[in-house]
C-alpha positions in Angstrom: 7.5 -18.5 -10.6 10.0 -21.1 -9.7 9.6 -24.0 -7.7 7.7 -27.7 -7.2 5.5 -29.5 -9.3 2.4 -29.2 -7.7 0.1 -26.8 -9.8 -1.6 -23.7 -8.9 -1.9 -20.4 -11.0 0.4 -17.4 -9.7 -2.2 -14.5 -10.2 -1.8 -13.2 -6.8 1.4 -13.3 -7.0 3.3 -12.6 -4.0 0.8 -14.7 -2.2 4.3 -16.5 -3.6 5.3 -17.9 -0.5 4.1 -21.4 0.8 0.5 -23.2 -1.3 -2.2 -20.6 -0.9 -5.6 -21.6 -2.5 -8.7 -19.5 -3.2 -10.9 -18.7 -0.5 -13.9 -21.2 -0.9 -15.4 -21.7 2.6 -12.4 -22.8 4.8 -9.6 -20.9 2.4 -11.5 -17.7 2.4 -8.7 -16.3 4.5 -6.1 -16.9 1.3 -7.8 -14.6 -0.9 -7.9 -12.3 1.8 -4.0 -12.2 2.7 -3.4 -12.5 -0.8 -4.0 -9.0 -2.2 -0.7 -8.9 -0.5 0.1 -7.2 -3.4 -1.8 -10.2 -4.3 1.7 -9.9 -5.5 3.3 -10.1 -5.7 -1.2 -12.4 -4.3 -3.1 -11.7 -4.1 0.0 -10.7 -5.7 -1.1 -9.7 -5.1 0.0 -10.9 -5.3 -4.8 -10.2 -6.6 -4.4 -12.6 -7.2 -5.5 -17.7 -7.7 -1.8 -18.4 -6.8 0.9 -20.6 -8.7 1.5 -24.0 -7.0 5.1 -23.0 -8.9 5.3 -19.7 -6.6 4.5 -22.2 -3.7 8.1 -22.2 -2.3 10.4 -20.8 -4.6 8.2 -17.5 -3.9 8.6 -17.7 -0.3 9.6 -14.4 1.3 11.0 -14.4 5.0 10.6 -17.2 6.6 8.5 -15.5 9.4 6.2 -13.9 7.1 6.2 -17.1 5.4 4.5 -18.6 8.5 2.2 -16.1 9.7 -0.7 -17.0 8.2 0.6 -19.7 5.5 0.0 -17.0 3.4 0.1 -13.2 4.0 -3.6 -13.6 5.2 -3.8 -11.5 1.7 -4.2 -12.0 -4.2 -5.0 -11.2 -5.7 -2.4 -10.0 -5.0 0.4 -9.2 -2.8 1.4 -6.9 -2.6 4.6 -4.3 -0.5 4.3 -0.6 0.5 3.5 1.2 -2.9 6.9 1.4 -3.2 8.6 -1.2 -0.8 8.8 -3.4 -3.1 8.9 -1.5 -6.2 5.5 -3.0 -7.6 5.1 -0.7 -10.3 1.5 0.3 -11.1 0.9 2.2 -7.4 -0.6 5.7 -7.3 -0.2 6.6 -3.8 -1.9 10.2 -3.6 -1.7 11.8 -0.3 -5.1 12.9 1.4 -8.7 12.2 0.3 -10.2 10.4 -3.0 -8.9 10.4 -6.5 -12.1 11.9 -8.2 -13.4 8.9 -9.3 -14.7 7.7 -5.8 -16.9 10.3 -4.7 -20.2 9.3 -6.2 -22.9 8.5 -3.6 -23.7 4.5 -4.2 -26.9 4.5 -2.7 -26.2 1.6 -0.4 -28.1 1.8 2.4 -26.3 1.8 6.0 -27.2 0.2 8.6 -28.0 2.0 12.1 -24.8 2.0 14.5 -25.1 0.0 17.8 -24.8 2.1 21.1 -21.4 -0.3 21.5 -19.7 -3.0 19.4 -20.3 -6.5 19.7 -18.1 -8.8 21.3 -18.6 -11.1 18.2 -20.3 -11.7 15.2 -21.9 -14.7 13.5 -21.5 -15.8 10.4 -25.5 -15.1 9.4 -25.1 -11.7 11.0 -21.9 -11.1 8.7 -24.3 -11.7 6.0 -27.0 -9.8 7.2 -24.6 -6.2 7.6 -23.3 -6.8 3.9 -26.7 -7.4 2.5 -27.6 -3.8 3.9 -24.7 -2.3 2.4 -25.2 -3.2 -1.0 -27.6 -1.7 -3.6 -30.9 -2.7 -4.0 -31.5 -5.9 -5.8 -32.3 -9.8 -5.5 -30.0 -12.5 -2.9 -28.8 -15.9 -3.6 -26.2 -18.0 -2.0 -25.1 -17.0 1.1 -21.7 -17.9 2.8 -20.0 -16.7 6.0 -17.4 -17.7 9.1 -17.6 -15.2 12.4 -15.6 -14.1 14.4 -15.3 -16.6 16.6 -14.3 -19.5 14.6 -10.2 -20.4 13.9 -9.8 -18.4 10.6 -10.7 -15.7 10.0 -14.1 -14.2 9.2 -15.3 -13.5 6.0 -19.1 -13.4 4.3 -19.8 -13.8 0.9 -23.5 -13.2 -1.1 -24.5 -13.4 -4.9 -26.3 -10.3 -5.8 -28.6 -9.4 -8.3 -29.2 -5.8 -9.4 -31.2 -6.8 -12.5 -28.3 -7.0 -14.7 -26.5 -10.0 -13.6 -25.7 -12.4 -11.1 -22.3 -11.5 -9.3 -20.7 -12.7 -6.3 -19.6 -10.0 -3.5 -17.4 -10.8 -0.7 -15.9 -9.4 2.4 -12.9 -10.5 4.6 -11.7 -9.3 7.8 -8.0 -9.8 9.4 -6.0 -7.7 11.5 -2.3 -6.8 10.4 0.6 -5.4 12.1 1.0 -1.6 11.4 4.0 -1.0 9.5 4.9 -4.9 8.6 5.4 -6.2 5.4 2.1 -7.8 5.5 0.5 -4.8 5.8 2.4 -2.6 2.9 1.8 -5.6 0.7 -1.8 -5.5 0.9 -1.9 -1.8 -0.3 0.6 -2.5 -3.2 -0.2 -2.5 -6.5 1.1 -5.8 -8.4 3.6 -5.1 -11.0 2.3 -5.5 -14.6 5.3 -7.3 -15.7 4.0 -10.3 -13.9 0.1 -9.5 -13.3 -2.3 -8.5 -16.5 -4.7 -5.8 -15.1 -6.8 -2.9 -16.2 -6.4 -0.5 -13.3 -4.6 -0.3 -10.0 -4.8 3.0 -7.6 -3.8 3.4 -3.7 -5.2 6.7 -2.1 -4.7 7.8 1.5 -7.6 8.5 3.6 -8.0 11.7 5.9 -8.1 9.3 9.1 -4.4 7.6 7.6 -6.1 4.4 6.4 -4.6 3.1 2.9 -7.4 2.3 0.2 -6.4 0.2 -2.9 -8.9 -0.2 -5.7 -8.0 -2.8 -8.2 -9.7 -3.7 -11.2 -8.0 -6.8 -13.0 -9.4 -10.5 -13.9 -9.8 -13.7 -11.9 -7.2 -15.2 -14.4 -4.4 -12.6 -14.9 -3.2 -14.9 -18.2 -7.1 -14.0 -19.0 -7.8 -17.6 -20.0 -11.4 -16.7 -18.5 -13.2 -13.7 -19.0 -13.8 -13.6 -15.3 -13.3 -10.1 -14.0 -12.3 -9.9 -10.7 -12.3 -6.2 -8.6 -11.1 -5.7 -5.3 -11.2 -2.8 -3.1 -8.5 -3.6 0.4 -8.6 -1.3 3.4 -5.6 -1.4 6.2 -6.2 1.8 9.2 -3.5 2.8 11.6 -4.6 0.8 14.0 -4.0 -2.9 11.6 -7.7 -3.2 11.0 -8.0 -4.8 7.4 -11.1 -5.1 5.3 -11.0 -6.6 2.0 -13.5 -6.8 -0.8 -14.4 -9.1 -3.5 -16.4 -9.0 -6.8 -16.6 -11.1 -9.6 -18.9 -10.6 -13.1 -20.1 -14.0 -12.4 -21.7 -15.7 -9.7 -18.6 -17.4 -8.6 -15.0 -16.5 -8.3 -14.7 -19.9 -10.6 -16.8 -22.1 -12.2 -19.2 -20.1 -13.0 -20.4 -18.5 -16.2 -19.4 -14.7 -16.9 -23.2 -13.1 -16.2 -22.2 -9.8 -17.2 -20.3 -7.3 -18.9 -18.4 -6.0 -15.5 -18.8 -6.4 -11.7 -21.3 -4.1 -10.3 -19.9 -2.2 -7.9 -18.5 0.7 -9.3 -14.8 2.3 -8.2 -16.8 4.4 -5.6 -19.2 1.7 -4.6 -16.3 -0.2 -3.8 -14.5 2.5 -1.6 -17.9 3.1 -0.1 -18.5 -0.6 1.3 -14.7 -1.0 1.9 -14.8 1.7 4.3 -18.0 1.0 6.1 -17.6 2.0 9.5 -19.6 -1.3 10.7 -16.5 -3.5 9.4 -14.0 -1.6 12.0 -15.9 -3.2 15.0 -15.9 -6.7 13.0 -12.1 -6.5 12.4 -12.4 -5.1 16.5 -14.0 -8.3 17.3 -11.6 -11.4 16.2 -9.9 -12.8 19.3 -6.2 -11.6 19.6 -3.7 -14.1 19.3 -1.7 -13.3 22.4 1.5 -15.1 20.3 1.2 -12.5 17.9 4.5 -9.8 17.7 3.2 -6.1 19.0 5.8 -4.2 16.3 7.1 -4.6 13.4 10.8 -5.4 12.9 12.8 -2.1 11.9 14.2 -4.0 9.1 12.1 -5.9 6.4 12.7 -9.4 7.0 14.4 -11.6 4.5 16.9 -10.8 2.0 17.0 -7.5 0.5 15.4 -7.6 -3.3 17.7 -5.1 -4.8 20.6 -6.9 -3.3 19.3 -10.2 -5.7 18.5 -8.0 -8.6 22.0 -6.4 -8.4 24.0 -10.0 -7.9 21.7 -11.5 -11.2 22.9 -9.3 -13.4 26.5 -9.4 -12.7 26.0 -12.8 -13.1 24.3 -12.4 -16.6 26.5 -14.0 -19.9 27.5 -10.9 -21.9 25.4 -10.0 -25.2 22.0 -9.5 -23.0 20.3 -7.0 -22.6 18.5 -6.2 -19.0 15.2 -4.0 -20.5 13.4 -4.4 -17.3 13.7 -5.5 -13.5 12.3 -5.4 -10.4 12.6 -2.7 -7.3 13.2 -3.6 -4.2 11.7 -6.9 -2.3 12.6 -9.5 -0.2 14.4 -12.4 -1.8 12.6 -12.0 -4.6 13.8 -10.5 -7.9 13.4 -10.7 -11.6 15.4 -9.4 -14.8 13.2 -8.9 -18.7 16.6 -9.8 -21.2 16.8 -9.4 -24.6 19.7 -10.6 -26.7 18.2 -9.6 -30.1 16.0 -12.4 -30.0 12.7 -11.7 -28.3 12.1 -10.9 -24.3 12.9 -14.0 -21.8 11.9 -13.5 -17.8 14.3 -14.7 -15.4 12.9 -14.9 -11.8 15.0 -15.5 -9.1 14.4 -16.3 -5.7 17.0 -16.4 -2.7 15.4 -18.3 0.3 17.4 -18.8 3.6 16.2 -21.8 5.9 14.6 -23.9 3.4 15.7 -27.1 5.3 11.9 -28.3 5.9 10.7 -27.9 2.2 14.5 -30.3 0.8 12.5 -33.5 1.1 9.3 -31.8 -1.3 11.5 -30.2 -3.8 15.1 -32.3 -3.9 13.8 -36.0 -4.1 15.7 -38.9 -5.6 16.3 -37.8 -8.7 18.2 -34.9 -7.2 22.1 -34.4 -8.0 24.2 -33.9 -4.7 27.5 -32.1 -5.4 30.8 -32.8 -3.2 30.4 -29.8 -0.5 26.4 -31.4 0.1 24.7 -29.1 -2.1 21.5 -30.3 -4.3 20.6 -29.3 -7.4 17.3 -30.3 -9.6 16.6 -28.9 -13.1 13.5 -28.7 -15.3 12.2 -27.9 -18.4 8.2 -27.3 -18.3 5.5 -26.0 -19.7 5.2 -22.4 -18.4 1.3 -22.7 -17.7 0.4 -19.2 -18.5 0.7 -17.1 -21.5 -0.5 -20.0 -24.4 0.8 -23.6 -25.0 3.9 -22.3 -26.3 5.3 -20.4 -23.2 7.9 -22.9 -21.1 9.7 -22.7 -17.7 13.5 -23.5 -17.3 14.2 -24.1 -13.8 17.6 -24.5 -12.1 16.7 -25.3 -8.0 19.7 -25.5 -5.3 19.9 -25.9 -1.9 22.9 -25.9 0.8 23.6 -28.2 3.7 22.0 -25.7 6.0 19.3 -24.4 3.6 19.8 -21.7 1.7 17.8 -21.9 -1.0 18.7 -20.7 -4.5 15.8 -21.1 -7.3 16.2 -19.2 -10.7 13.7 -19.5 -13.9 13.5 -18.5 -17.5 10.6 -17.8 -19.9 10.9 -17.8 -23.6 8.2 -14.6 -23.1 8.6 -11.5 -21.6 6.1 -11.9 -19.0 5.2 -15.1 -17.3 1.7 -14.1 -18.3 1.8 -13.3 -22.3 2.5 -15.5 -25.1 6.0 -16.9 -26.0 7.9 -14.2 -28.0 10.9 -16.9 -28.6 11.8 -20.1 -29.2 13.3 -21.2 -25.7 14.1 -18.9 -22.9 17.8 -16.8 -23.5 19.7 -18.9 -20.7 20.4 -22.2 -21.0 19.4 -24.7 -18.3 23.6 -24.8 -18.0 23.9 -21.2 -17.1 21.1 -21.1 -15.1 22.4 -23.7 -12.9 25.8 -21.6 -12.8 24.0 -18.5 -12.4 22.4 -21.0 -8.9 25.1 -22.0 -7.7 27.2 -19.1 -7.8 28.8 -18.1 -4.3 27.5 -14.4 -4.7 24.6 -15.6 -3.1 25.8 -16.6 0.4 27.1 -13.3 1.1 23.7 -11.6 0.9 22.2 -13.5 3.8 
């Protein structure tokens, strides 16, 4: 996705907002936010995120500062169909057939009342009873009573492999964009994964199960399956597991995770991780609603303006649904499939400094524009990025990129991307864009 130097991978793709890093300890909260649809992550935007989608991703500026992050991957990512994420099976009412197998966890006795708070070590201790049978090792885990929010994470053994299992906790606003992005479904054109389904639970809860790979370019045979809850109420629960007994870093230890589809629903919806969620200190600066409108600038408004901005003898073979400020086009002109992402970012003045620096041209009416050609980080050595970057006196932010591939995540299916860095920077810079925000 377009934007600074600084490197990252863009798995979780509409975690495309400001840096988001994997949770490891302190950042557990990113991976958390970032099934955001993940997204886009964690999205999805499922999703280690691109230092590239780092700005140039952003989506509204408040959601941008919420949690730095949409406390999300994997991912983000976007109501099943908010933001058009294709992939989504939304079926109204009950389980999908898959998810009904017993998992023989065993469950741990309810308390005559919940806690006030929970430790770390008693995080640990609840998710270690909820999980088959089997041999511990490494244990890690915030409470509820520390600054970020809670999470516990345990390698497990069954017999067949190490594997890491995590849980997160957060609270989102019902009806925000946060919230529908964590129940999206990333869209394939920009995440590789196996299997993506979003069922609706008889209490009104959303349920996504999401089978895909730590590395959506699959540079690492690291599988990666998530299961993200979100109730009426904004309690969120998210779950983690890897074939490997680390996220990263760690050898693959067996053919797949090993909690199955059901397993994974079962844990997810453990009624234990309601009164966890319950727990974690309000923030009394916290908005109580969600805004009637989706903040930012409409997607299907960018999509729309791109392509009547597109030279003629291109082809537009696929694009994105709605979003906010965020919108890409797959062209063809005969020659092989080239992404162009686009994003349209109002109030960008705090970022100029990072992304314009010396180097930067600085037309008559103030405007600065930056250009690059780079390697395009996913998809094989041969895949590159063309990037034209503007921004206006008072902000406004207008970042658009080309692939020579027809994903960002699959190998180069061209020489060099169909739009020159010149029309790119036209396509920019283009006064279309001011009257959509």
């Amino acid at each position: 996705m377009p934007v600074d130097d600084r490197d990252h991978d863009h798995d979780r793709y509409h975690d495309h907002h400001r840096g988001h890093d994997h949770h490891r300890g302190h950042d557990h909260e990113d991976r958390f936010g970032e099934r955001l649809g993940e997204a886009l992550h964690h999205a999805g935007g499922a999703y280690e995120t691109d230092r590239r989608a780092l700005v140039a991703a952003g989506e509204a500026r408040g959601h941008r500062l919420l949690l730095r992050r949409r406390a999300a991957v994997v991912g983000g990512v976007v109501s099943v169909a908010l933001v058009g994420l294709g992939g989504a099976l939304l079926v109204p009412g009950g389980d999908d057939g898959r998810q009904s197998v017993a998992t023989g966890a065993k469950t741990p006795v309810a308390s005559a009342a919940p806690k006030a708070s929970y430790t770390g070590d008693e995080l640990i201790g609840i998710l270690k009873k909820l999980l088959p049978r089997g041999k511990f090792g490494t244990a890690q885990a915030r409470g509820t009573d520390e600054k970020l929010p809670p999470y516990a994470q345990v390698v497990h053994n069954d017999g067949k492999g190490k594997a890491a299992i995590s849980v997160g906790f957060n609270r989102v606003l019902p009806g925000s964009e946060q919230a529908r992005q964590t129940i999206a479904c990333p869209d394939k054109t920009l995440t590789l994964y196996d299997s993506c389904a979003v069922t609706r639970l008889s209490d009104g809860s959303a349920l996504k199960i999401f089978q895909g790979y730590e590395y959506p370019d699959r540079r690492a045979d690291t599988k990666l399956w998530t299961a993200d809850l979100v109730t009426p109420k904004g309690q969120q629960v998210s779950v983690s597991e890897w074939n490997a007994a680390a996220e990263k870093g760690a050898a693959v230890s067996r053919a797949e995770p090993p909690l199955s589809t059901a397993r994974l629903k079962t844990l997810a919806t453990a009624g234990a991780w309601l009164d966890v969620v319950d727990a974690i200190p309000v923030d009394p600066r916290a908005p109580t609603a969600a805004p009637s409108q989706p903040e930012g600038i409409d997607g299907g408004a960018v999509t729309s303006t791109l392509v009547s901005l597109l030279p003629k003898g291109v082809k537009v073979v696929a694009k994105s649904g709605p979003g906010s400020g965020y919108a890409y086009v797959v062209l063809d002109d005969g020659k092989g499939r080239s992404l162009v992402q686009i994003n349209v970012q109002p109030d960008m003045s705090d970022v100029k400094d990072q992304l314009f620096g010396a180097g930067a041209e600085t037309l008559a009416d103030g405007t600065k524009v930056v250009t690059h050609k780079k390697p395009g980080e996913k998809g094989g050595a041969d895949v590159v990025m063309w990037t034209a970057d503007t921004i206006r006196t008072d902000g406004f932010r207008v970042v658009v990129s080309a692939f020579n591939s027809g994903s960002q995540v699959t190998a180069a299916t061209r020489a060099a991307p169909v739009l020159t860095l010149k029309q790119l920077r036209a396509i920019a810079l283009s006064a279309k864009w001011r009257g959509l925000g």
